[in-house]
Every structure is written in structure tokens, then in C-alpha cells.
N, C-alpha and C positions, 0 to 999 in steps of 0.2 A: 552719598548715602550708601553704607555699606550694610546689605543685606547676608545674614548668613540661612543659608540653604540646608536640610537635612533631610536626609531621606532614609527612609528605616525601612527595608523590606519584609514583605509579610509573602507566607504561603501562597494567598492567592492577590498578591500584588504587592503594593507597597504604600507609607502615609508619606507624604511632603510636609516638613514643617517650612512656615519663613514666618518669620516675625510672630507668633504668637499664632500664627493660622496652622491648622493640617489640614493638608490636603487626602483625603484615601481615595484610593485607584485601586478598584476592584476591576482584575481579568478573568471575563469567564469565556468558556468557547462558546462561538457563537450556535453550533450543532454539535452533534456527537461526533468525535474524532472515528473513520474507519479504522479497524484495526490492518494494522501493516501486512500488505502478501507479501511473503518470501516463498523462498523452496519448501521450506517446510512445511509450510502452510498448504502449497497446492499437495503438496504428496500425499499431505491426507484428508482432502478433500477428493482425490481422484486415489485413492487408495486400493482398488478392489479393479484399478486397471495400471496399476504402477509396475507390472513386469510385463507390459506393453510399448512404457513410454518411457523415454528419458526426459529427463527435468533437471535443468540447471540456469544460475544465472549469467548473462552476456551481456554485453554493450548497451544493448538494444532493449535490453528487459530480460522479464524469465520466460526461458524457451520451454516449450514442451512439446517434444518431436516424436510421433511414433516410430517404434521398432521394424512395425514391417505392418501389413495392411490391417486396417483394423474392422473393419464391416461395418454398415450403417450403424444398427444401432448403436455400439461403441463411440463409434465414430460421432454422432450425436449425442449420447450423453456425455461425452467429453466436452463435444464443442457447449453444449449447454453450460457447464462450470467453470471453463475458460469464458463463456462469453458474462456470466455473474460477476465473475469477478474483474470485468472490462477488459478482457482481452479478443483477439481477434483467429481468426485462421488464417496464415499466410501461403495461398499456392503459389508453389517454386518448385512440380515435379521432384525429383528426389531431394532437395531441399525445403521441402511443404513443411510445416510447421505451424503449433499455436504460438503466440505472442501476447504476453500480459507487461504491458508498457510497465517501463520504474515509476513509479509515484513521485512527483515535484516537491 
């Protein structure tokens, strides 16, 4: 029995033909996708303290290491937008830094 198989892809998925049947396979997401952090993204999100901090991406994620002390509040509205955006505070005395893990 030789079946022939066809498949026509569509925008949001694709039809299966076999034998006089179509199959449709509709993909939707299942949530709304986050929109992707990058550098850019945190830099202007923390814009109004970016000649404070350095921001760049590394191994480990995107770093964002102060320049030199930054005083509580700062210091806390920083950590607030690093921590929105799932990031952490890393203490490592002069290697102290935020941490905003890569996305899988």
C-alpha cells in the first residue's frame, strides 16, 4: 500500500494531505513570548544611571557592574530593574556585580 504524503506549510503551521484527508496543524504559543533582554535593552531601562555602570554581555549572562560606589538608593533602584528583569546581585567585593542570566 503506497501512500503518498504531502505537506503544504502555512503561516501558522502546516495542512497534511494522505489519501484524500488533510490534516491542519495549527501552532500557537501557548503565552505571550517575553520580549528578549539584551544590552540594549537594559541600558535603557537603567538609562538615567548608565554613566555609573558598565553593561556588557559575558559567558555567564549580561553583566552590569558599577563604576565605583553607588549609594543606597541607586543602588536599589538598580537592583529593583535588574531583579524585574530576573536578574540577581552578585557580592565578589571588587568583582560585585548584577547578573541577568542568558535566556534558554
Amino acid at each position: 500500500m503506497d501512500q503518498k504524503v504531502k505537506v503544504t506549510p502555512r503561516d501558522d503551521g502546516a495542512v497534511i494531505s494522505i489519501e484524500g484527508y488533510n490534516i491542519v496543524v495549527t501552532v500557537t504559543p501557548t503565552e505571550e513570548a517575553a520580549p528578549r533582554i539584551t544590552v540594549a535593552s537594559i541600558e535603557a531601562r537603567l538609562e538615567e544611571h548608565l554613566q555609573e555602570l558598565e553593561v556588557r554581555a559575558e559567558e555567564e549572562g549580561i553583566v552590569v557592574k558599577p563604576k565605583g560606589f553607588l549609594g543606597r538608593e541607586k543602588f536599589a533602584a538598580i537592583a529593583a530593574v535588574i531583579e524585574e528583569l530576573g536578574g540577581r546581585y552578585v557580592s565578589a567585593g571588587k568583582e560585585s556585580r548584577f547578573l541577568i542570566p542568558e535566556e534558554k
